[in-house]
SENU-122388 format. One record per atom (N, C-alpha, C): x, y, z; atom name; residue number from 0. Coordinates in pm, 1 decimal, padded with zeros to 6 digits. Atoms other than C-alpha are relative to their C-alpha. Example, Ala and Ser with C-alpha at 12.3 -4.5 7.8 and 13.67 -1.06 7.14 Angstrom:
BEGIN
+----------+----------+----------+------+-----+
!       xx !       yy !       zz ! site ! pos !
+----------+----------+----------+------+-----+
!  00089.0 ! -00119.0 !  00000.0 !    N !   0 !
!  01230.0 ! -00450.0 !  00780.0 !   CA !   0 !
!  00090.0 !  00120.0 !  00000.0 !    C !   0 !
! -00082.0 ! -00119.0 ! -00006.0 !    N !   1 !
!  01367.0 ! -00106.0 !  00714.0 !   CA !   1 !
! -00077.0 !  00109.0 !  00073.0 !    C !   1 !
+----------+----------+----------+------+-----+
//
This chain:
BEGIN
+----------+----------+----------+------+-----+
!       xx !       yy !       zz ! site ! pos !
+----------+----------+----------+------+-----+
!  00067.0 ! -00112.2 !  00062.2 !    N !   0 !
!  00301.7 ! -03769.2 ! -00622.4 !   CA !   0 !
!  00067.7 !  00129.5 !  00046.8 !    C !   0 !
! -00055.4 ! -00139.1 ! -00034.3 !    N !   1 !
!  00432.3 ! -03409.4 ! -00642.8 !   CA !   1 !
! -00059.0 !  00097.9 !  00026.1 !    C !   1 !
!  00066.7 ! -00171.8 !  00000.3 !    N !   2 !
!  00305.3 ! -03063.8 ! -00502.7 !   CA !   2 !
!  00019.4 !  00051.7 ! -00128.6 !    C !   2 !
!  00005.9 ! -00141.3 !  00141.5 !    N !   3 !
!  00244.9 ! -02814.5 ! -00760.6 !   CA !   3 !
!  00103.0 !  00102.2 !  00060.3 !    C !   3 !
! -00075.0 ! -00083.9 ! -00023.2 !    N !   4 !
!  00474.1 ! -02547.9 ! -00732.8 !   CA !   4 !
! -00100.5 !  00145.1 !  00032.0 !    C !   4 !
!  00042.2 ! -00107.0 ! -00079.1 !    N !   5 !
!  00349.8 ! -02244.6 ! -00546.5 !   CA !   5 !
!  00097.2 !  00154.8 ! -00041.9 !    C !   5 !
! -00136.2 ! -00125.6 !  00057.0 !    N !   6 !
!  00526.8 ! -01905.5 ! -00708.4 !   CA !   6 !
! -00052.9 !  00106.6 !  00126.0 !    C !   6 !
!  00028.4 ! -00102.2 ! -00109.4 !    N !   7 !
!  00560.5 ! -01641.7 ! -00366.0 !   CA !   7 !
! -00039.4 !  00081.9 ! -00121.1 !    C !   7 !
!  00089.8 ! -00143.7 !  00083.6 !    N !   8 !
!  00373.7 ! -01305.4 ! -00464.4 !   CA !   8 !
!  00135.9 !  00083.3 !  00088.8 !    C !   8 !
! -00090.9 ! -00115.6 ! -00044.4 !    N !   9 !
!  00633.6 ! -01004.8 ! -00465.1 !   CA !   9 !
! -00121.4 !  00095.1 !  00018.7 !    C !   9 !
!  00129.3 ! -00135.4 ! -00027.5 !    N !  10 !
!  00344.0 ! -00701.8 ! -00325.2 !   CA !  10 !
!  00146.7 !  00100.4 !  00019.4 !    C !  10 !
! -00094.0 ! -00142.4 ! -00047.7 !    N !  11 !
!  00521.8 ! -00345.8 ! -00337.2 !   CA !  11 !
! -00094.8 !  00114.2 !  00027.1 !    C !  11 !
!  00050.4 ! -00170.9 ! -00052.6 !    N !  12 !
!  00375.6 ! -00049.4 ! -00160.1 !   CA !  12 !
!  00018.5 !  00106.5 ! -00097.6 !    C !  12 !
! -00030.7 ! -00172.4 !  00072.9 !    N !  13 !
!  00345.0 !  00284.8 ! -00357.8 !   CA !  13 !
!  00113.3 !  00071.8 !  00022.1 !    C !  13 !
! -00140.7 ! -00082.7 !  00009.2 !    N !  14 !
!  00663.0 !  00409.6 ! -00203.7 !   CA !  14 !
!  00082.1 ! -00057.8 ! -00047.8 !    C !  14 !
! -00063.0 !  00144.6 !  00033.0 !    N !  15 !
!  00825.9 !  00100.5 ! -00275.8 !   CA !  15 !
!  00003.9 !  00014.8 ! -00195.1 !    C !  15 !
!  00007.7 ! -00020.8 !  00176.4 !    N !  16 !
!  00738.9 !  00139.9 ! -00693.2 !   CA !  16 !
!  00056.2 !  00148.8 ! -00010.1 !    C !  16 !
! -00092.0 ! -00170.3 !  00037.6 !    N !  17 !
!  00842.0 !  00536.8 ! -00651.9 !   CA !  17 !
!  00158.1 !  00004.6 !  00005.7 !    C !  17 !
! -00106.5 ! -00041.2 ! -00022.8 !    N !  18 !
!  01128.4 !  00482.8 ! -00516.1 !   CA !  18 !
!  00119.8 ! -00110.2 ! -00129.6 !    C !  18 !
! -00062.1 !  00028.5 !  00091.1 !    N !  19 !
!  01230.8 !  00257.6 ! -00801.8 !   CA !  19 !
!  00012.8 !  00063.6 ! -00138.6 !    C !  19 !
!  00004.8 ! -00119.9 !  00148.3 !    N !  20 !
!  01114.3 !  00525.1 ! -01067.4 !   CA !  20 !
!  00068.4 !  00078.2 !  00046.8 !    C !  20 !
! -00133.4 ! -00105.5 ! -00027.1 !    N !  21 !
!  01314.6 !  00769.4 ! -00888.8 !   CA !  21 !
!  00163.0 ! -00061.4 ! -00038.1 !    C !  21 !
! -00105.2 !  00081.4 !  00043.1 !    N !  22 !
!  01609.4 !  00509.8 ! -00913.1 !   CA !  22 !
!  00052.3 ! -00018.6 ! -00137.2 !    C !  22 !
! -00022.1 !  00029.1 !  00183.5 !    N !  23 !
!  01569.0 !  00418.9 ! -01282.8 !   CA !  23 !
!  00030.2 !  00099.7 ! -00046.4 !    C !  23 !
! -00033.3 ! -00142.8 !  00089.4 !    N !  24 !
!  01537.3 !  00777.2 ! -01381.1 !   CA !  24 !
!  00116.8 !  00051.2 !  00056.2 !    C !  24 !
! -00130.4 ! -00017.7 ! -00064.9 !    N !  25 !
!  01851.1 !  00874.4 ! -01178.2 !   CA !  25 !
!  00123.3 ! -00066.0 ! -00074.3 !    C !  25 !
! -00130.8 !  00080.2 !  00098.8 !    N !  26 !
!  02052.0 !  00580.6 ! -01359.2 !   CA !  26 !
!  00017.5 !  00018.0 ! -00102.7 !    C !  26 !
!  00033.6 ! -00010.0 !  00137.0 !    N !  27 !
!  01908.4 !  00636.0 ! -01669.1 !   CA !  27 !
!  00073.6 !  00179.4 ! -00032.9 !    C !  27 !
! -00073.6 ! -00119.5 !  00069.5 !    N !  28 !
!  02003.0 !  01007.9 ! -01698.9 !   CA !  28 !
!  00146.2 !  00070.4 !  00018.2 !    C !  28 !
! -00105.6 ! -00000.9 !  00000.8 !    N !  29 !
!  02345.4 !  00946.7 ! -01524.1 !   CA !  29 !
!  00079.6 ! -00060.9 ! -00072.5 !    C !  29 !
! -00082.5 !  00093.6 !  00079.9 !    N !  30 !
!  02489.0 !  00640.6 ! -01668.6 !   CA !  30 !
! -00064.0 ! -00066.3 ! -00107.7 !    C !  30 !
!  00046.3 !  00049.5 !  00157.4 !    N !  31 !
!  02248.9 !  00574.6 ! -01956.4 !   CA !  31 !
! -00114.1 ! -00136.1 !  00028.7 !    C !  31 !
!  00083.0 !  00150.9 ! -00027.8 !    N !  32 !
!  01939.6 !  00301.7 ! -01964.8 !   CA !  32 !
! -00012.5 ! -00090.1 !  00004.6 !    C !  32 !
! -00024.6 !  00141.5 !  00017.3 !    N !  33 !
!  02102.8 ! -00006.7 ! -02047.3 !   CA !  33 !
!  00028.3 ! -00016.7 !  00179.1 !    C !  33 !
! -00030.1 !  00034.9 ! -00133.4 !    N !  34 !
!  02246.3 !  00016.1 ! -01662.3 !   CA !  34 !
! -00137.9 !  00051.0 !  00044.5 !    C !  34 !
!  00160.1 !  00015.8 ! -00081.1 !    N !  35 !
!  01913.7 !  00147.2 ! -01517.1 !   CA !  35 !
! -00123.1 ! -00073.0 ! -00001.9 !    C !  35 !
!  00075.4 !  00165.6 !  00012.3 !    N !  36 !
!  01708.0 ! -00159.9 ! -01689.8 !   CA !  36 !
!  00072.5 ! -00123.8 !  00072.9 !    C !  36 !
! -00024.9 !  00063.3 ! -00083.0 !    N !  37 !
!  01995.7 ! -00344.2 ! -01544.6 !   CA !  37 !
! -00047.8 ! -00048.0 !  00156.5 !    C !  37 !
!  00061.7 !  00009.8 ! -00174.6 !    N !  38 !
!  01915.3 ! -00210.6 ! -01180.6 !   CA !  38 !
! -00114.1 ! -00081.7 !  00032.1 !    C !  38 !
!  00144.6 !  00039.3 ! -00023.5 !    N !  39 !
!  01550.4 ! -00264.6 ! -01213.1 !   CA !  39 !
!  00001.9 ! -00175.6 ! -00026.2 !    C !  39 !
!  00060.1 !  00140.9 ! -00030.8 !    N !  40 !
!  01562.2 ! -00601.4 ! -01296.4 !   CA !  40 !
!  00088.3 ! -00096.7 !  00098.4 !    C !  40 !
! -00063.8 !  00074.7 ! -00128.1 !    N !  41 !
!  01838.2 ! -00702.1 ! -01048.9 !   CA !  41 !
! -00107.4 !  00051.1 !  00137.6 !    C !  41 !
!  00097.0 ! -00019.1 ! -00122.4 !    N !  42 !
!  01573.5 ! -00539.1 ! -00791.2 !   CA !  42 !
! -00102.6 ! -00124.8 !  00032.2 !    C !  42 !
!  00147.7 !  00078.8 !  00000.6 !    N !  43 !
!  01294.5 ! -00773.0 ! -00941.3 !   CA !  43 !
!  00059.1 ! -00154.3 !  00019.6 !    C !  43 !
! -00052.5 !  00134.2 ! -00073.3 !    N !  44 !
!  01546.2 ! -01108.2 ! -00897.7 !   CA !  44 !
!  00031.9 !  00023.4 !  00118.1 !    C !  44 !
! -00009.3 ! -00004.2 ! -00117.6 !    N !  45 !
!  01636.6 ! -00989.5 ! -00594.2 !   CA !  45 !
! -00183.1 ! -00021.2 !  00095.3 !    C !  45 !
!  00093.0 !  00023.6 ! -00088.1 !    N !  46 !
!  01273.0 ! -00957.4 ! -00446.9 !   CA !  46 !
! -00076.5 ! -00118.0 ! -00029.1 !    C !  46 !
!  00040.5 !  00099.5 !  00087.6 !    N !  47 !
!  01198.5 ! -01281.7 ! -00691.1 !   CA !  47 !
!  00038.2 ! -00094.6 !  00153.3 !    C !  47 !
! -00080.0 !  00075.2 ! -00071.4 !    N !  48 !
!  01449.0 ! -01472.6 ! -00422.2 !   CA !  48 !
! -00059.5 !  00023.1 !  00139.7 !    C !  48 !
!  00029.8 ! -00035.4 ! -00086.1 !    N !  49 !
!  01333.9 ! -01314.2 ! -00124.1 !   CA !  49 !
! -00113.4 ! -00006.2 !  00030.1 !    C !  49 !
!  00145.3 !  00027.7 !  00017.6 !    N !  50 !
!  00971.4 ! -01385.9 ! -00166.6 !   CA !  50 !
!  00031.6 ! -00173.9 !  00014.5 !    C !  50 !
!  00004.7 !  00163.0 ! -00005.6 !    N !  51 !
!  01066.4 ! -01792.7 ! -00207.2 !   CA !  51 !
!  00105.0 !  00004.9 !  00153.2 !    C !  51 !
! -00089.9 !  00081.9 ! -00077.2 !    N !  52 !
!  01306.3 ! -01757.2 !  00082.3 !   CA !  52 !
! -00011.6 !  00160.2 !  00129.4 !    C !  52 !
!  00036.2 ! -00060.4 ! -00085.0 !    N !  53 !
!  01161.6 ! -01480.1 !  00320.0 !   CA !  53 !
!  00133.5 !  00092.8 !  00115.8 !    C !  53 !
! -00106.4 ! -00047.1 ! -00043.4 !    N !  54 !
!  01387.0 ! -01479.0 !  00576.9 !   CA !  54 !
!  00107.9 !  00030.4 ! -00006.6 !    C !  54 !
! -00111.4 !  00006.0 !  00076.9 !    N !  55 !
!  01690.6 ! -01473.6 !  00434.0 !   CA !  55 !
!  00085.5 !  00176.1 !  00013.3 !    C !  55 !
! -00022.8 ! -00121.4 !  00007.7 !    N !  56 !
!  01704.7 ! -01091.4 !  00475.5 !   CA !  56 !
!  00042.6 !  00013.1 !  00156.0 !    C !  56 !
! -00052.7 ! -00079.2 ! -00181.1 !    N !  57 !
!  01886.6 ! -00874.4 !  00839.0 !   CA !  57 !
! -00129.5 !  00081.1 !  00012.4 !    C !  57 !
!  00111.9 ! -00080.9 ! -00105.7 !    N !  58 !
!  01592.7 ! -00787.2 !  01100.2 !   CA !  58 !
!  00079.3 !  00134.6 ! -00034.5 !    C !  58 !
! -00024.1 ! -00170.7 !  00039.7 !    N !  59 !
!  01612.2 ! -00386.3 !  01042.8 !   CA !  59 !
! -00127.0 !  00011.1 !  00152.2 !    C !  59 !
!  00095.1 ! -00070.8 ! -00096.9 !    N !  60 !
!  01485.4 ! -00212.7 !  01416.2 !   CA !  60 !
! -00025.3 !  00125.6 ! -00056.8 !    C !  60 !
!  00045.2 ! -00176.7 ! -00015.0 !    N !  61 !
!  01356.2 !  00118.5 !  01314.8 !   CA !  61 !
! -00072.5 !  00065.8 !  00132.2 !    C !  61 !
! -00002.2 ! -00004.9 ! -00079.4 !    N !  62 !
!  01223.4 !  00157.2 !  01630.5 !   CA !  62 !
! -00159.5 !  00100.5 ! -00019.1 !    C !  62 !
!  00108.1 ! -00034.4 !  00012.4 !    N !  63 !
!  00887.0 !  00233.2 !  01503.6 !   CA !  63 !
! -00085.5 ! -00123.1 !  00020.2 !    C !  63 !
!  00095.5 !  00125.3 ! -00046.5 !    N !  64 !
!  00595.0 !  00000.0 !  01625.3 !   CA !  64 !
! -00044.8 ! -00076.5 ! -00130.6 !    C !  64 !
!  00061.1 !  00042.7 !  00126.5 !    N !  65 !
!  00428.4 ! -00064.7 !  01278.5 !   CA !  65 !
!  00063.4 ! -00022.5 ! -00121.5 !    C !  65 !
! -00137.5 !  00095.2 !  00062.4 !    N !  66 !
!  00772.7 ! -00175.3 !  01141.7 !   CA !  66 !
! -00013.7 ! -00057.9 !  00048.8 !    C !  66 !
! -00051.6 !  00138.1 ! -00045.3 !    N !  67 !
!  00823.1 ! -00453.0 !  01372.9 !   CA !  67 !
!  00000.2 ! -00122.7 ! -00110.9 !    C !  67 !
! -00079.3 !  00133.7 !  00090.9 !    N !  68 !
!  00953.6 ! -00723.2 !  01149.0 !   CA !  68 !
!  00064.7 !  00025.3 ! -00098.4 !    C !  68 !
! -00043.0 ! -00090.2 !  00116.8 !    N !  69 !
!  01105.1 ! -00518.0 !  00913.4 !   CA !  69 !
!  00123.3 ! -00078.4 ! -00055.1 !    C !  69 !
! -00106.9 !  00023.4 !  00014.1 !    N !  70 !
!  01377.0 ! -00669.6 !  00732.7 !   CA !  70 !
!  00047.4 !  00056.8 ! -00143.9 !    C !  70 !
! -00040.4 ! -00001.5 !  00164.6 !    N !  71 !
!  01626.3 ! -00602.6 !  00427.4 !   CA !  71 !
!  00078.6 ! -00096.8 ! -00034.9 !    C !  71 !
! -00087.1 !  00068.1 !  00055.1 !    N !  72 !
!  01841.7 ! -00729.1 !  00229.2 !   CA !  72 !
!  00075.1 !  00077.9 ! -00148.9 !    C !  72 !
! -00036.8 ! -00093.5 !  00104.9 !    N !  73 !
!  02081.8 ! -00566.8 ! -00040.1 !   CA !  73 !
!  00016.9 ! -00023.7 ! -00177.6 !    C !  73 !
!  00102.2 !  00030.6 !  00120.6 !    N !  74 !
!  01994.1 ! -00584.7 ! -00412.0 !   CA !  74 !
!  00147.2 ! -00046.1 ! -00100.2 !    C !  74 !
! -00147.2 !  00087.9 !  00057.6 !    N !  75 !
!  02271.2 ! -00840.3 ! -00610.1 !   CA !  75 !
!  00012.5 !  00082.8 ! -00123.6 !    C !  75 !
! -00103.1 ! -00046.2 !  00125.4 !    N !  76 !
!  02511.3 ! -00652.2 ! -00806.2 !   CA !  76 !
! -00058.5 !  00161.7 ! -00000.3 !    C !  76 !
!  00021.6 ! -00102.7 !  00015.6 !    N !  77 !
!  02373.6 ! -00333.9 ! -00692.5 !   CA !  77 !
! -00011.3 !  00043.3 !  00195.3 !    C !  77 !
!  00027.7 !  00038.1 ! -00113.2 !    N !  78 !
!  02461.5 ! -00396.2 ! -00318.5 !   CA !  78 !
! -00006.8 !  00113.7 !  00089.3 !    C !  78 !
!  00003.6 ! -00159.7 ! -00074.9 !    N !  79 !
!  02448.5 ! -00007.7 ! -00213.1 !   CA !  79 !
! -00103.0 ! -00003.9 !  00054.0 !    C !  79 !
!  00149.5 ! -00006.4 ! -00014.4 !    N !  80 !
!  02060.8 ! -00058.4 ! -00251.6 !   CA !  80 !
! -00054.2 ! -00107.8 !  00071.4 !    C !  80 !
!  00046.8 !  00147.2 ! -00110.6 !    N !  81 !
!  01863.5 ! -00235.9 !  00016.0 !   CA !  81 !
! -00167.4 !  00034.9 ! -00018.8 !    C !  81 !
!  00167.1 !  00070.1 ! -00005.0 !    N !  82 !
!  01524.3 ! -00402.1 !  00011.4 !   CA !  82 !
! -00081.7 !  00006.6 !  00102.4 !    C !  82 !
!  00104.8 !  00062.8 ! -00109.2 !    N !  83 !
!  01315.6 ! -00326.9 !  00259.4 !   CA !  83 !
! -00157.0 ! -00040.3 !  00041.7 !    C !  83 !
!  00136.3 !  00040.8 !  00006.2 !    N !  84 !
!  01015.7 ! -00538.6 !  00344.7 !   CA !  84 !
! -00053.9 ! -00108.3 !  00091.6 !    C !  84 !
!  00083.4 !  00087.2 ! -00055.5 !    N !  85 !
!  00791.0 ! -00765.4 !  00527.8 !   CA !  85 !
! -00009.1 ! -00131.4 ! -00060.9 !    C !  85 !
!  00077.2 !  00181.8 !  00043.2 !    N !  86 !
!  00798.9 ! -01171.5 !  00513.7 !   CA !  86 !
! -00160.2 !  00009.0 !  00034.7 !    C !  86 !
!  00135.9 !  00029.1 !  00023.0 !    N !  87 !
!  00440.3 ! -01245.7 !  00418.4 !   CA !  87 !
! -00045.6 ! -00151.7 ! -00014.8 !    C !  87 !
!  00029.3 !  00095.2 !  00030.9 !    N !  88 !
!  00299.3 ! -01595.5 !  00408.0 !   CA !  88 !
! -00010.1 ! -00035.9 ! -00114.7 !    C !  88 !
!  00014.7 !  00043.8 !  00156.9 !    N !  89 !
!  00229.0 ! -01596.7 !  00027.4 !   CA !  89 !
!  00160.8 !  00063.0 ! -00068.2 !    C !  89 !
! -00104.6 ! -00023.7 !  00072.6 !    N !  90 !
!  00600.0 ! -01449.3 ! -00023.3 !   CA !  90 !
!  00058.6 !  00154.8 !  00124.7 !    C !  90 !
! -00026.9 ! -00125.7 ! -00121.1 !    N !  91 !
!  00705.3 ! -01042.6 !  00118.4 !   CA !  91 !
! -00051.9 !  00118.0 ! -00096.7 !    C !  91 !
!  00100.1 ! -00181.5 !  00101.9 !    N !  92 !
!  00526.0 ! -00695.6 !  00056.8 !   CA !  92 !
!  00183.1 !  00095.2 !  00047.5 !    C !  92 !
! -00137.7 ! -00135.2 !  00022.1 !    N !  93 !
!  00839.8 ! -00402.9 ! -00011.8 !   CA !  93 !
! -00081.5 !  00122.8 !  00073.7 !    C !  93 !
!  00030.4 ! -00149.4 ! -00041.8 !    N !  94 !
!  00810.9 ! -00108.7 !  00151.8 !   CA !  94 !
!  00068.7 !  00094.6 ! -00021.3 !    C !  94 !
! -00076.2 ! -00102.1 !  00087.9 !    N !  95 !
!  01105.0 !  00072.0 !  00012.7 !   CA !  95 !
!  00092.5 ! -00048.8 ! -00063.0 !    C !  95 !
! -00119.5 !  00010.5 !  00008.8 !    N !  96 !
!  01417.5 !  00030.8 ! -00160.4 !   CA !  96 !
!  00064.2 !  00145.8 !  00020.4 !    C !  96 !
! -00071.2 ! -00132.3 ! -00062.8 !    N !  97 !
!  01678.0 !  00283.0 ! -00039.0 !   CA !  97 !
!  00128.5 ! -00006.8 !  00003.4 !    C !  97 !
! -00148.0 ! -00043.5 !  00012.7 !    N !  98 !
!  02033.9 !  00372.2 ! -00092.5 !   CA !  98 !
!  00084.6 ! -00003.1 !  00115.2 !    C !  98 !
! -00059.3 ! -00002.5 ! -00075.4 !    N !  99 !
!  02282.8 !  00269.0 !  00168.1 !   CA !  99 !
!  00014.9 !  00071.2 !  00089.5 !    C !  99 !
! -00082.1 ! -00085.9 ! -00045.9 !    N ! 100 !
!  02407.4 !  00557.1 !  00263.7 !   CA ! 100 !
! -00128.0 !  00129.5 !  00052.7 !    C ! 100 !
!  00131.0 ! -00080.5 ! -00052.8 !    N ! 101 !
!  02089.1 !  00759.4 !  00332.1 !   CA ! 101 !
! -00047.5 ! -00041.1 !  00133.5 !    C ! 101 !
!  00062.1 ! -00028.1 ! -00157.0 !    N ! 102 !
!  01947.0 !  00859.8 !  00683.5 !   CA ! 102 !
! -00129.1 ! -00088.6 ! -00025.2 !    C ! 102 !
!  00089.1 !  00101.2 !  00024.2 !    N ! 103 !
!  01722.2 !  00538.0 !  00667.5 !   CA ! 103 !
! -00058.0 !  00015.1 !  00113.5 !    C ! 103 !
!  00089.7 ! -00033.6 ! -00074.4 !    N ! 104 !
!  01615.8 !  00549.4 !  00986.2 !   CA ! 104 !
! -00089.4 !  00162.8 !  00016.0 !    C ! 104 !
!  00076.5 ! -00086.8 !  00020.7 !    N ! 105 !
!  01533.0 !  00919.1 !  00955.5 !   CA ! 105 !
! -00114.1 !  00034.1 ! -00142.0 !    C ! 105 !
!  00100.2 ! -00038.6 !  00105.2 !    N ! 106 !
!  01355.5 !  00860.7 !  00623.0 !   CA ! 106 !
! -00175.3 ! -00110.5 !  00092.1 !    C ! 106 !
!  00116.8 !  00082.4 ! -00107.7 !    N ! 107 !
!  01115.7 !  00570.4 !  00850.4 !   CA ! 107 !
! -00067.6 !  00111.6 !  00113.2 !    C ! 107 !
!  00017.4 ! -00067.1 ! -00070.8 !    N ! 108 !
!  01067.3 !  00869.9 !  01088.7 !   CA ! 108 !
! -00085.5 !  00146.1 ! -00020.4 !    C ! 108 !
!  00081.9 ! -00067.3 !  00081.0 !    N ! 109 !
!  00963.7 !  01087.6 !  00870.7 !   CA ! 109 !
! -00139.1 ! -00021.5 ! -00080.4 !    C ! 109 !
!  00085.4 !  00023.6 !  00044.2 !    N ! 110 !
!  00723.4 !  00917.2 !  00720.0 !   CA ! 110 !
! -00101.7 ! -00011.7 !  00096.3 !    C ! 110 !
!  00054.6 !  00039.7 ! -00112.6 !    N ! 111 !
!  00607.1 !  00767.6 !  01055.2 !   CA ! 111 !
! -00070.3 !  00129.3 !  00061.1 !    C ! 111 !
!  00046.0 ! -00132.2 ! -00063.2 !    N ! 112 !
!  00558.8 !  01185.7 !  01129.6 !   CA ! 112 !
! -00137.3 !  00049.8 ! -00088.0 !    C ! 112 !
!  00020.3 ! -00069.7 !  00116.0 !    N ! 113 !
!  00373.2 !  01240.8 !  00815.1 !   CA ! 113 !
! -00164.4 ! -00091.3 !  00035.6 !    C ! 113 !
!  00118.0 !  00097.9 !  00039.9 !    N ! 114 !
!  00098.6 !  00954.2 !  00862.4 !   CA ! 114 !
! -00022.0 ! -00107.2 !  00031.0 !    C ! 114 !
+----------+----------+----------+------+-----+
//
């Protein structure tokens, strides 16, 4: 007899969904919407994969307490952009996606100041 298949739950935080409308609209009014529907849905197979396979993502220290376990991972075929989020038992909750090259730990620091 076979298990049923169990589909992980992708959960995204409010900054986590902004920071992909900021993204889309960014692509969309640089390089046009066919590539910024691209992004978005390489985000949503990417956190599709990462939800069935958790760990799979690099521990990220931010060196904030209420990160601890923080991990990412960078978003296929858009590998500038990284995933970051929490393995969860039913799959992983997002807490941001964020652009390589950005003061990542100072955007965690900031927030961490804010609230």
């Amino acid at each position: 007899m076979t298990r049923p298949v169990t589909r992980r739950s992708v959960q995204q935080r409010p900054r986590a969904r902004l920071d992909l409308i900021e993204q889309f609209v960014y692509f969309g009014e640089r390089d046009g919407v066919e590539l910024a529907e691209r992004y978005f849905v390489a985000v949503e197979e990417t956190c599709r994969r990462l939800a069935e396979h958790p760990r799979s993502g690099t521990s990220y220290d931010s060196g904030i307490a209420k990160l601890k376990g923080l991990r990412r991972f960078p978003v296929k075929g858009f590998e500038n952009y990284l995933v970051f989020y929490f393995p969860r038992r039913s799959g992983i909750e997002v807490i941001r996606v964020l652009h390589g090259a950005r003061d990542i730990g100072g955007v965690f620091a900031m927030e961490e100041s804010e609230g």
